[in-house]
C-alpha positions in Angstrom: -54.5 19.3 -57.5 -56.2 16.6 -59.7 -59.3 18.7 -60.0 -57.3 21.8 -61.0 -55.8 19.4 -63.9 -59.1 18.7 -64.9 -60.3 22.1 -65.0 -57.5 23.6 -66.8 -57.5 20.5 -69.3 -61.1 21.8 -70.1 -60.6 25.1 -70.5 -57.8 24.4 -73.1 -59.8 22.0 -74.9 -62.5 24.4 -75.2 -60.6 27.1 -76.2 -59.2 24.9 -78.9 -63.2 24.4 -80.1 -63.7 27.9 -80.6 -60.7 28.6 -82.4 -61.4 26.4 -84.7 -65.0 27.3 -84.4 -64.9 30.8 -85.4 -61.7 31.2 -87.6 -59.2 33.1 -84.9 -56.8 30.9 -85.3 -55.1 29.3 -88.7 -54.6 26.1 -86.6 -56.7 23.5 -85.6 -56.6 20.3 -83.9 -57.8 16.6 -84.3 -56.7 13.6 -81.9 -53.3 14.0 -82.5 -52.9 15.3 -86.0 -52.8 18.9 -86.6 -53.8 20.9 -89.8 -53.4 24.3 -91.2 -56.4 26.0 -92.6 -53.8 27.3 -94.7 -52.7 23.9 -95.6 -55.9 22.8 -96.5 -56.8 25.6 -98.9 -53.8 24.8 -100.6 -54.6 20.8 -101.1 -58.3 20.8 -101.5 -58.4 23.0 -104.9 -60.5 22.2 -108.0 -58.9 19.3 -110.2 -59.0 18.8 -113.6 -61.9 16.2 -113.5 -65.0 15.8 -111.6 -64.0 12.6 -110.2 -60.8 13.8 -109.0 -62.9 16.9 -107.3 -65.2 14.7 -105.3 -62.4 12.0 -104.1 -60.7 14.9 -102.6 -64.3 16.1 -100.9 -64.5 11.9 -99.8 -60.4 12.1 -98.7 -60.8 15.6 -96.3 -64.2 13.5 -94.7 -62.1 9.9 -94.4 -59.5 12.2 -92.4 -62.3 12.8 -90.1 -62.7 16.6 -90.8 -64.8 18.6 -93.0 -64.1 22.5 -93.4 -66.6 24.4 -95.7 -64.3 27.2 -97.0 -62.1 25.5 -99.4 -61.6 26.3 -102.9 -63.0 23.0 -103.9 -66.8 24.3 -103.5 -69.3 26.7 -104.4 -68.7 30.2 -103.4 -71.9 30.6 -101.7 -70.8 27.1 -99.5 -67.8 28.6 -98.5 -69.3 31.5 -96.8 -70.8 28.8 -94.3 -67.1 29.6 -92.3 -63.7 28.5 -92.5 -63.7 26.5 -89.3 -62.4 22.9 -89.8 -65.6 20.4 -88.3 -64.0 16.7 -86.6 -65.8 14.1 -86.1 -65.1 10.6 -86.5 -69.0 10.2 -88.1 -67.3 11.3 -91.4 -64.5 8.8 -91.3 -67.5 6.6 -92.0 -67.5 7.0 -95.9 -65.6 4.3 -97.0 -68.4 2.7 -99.0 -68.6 6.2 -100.7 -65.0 5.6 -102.2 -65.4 4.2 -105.1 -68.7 3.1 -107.1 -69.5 6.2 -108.2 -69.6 7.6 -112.1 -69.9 11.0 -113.7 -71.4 12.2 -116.7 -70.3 15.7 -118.1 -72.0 18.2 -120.5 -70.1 21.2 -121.3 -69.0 22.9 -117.8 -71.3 20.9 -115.9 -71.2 17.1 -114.5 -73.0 14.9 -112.3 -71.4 12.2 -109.8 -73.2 9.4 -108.8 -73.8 5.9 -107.8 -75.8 4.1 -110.5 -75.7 0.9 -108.3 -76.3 2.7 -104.9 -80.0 4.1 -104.3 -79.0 5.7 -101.0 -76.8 7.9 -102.1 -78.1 11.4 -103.8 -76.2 13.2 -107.0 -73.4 15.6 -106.5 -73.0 18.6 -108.8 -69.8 19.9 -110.1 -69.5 22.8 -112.6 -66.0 24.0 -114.3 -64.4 27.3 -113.6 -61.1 29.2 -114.4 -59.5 26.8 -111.6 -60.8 23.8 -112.6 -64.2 21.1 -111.3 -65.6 23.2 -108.2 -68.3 21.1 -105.8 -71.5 23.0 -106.2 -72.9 21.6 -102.7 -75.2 24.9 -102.6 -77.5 23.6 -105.5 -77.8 20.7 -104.1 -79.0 21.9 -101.2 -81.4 23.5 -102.7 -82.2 21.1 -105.8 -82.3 18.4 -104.2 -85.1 16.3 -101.8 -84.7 13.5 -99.6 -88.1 11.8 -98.4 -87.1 8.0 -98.6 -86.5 8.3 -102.2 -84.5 11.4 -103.7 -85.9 14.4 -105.9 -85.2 17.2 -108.0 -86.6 19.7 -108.3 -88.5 21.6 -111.7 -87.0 24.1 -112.9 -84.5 26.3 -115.1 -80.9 24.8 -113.7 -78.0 22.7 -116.2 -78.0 19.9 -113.4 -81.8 18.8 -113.9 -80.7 17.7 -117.8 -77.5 15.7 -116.8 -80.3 13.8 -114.1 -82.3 13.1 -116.8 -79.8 11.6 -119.0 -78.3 10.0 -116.2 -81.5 8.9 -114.3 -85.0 7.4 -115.3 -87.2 10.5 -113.6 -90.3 10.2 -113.1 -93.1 13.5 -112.2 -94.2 14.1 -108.9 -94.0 16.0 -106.0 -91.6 16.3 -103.0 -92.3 18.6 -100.0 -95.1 19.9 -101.8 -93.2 21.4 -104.9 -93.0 19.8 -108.2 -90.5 17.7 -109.0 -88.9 14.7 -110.3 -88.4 11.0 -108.4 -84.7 10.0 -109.5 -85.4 5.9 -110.1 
């Protein structure tokens, strides 16, 4: 009987993973909490500052979770899925929290932490709804080799790094670009 209770638990827990996994459910579990996707999409929406965008990015990830589809990011982000990611690596943020500074030109801003080296910019631009997380450029803007980089070329972030940032001209995986200092 013991090993049929064990069997069964598994089966539920993994069927749990997959609907959160792949989306077939608007209901997903973490330890003992449980959260709406619905809910979610309702909280994390773009605020009316860049600072108040990225604590509710830092909030979702001290709760443990981290769900690309919210309204909070960059439409090409949120076609990564709707499935709500746990792990109790993000609750690991705390030093994240606070720190940090933006500078804003027009409907573009950069958050970051001039007294942190390890941690990389974040990119925010305004829309309609208010500060939206552009995660996507900085994916693809952005270098980690030790030190962090950006990229040459044509995008409003690179200007805000350089007014922010003393850059210098380099290289990083073999492209051009910029060592943030």
């Amino acid at each position: 009987m013991k090993e049929r209770n064990s069997t069964l638990r598994y089966f539920i827990v993994k069927a749990l993973v997959y609907t959160c996994i792949f989306g077939y459910s608007s209901l997903c579990f973490a330890q003992e909490a449980r959260v709406s996707y619905e809910e979610l999409r309702q909280k994390y929406v773009p605020q009316s500052s860049p600072e108040e965008t990225y604590r509710l990015e830092l909030e979702m990830m001290s709760e443990g979770m981290y769900c690309y589809d919210l309204p909070i990011f960059d439409s090409k982000w949120r076609t990564k899925g709707k499935q709500v990611l746990y792990s109790s690596a993000y609750k690991n943020i705390e030093k994240w929290k606070s720190g940090f500074q933006s500078y804003i030109e027009g409907d573009y801003a950069v958050v970051y932490y001039p007294n942190d080296k390890s941690a990389g910019p974040v990119f925010l631009y305004r829309d309609y709804s208010g500060w939206v997380l552009d995660r996507t450029t900085v994916i693809e803007k952005i270098h980690y080799n030790g030190t962090w980089h950006a990229y040459e070329g044509s995008y409003p972030y690179l200007s805000l790094l350089k007014r922010v940032f003393n850059m210098k001209k380099g290289r990083a995986g073999g492209i051009e670009a910029y060592q943030i200092e």
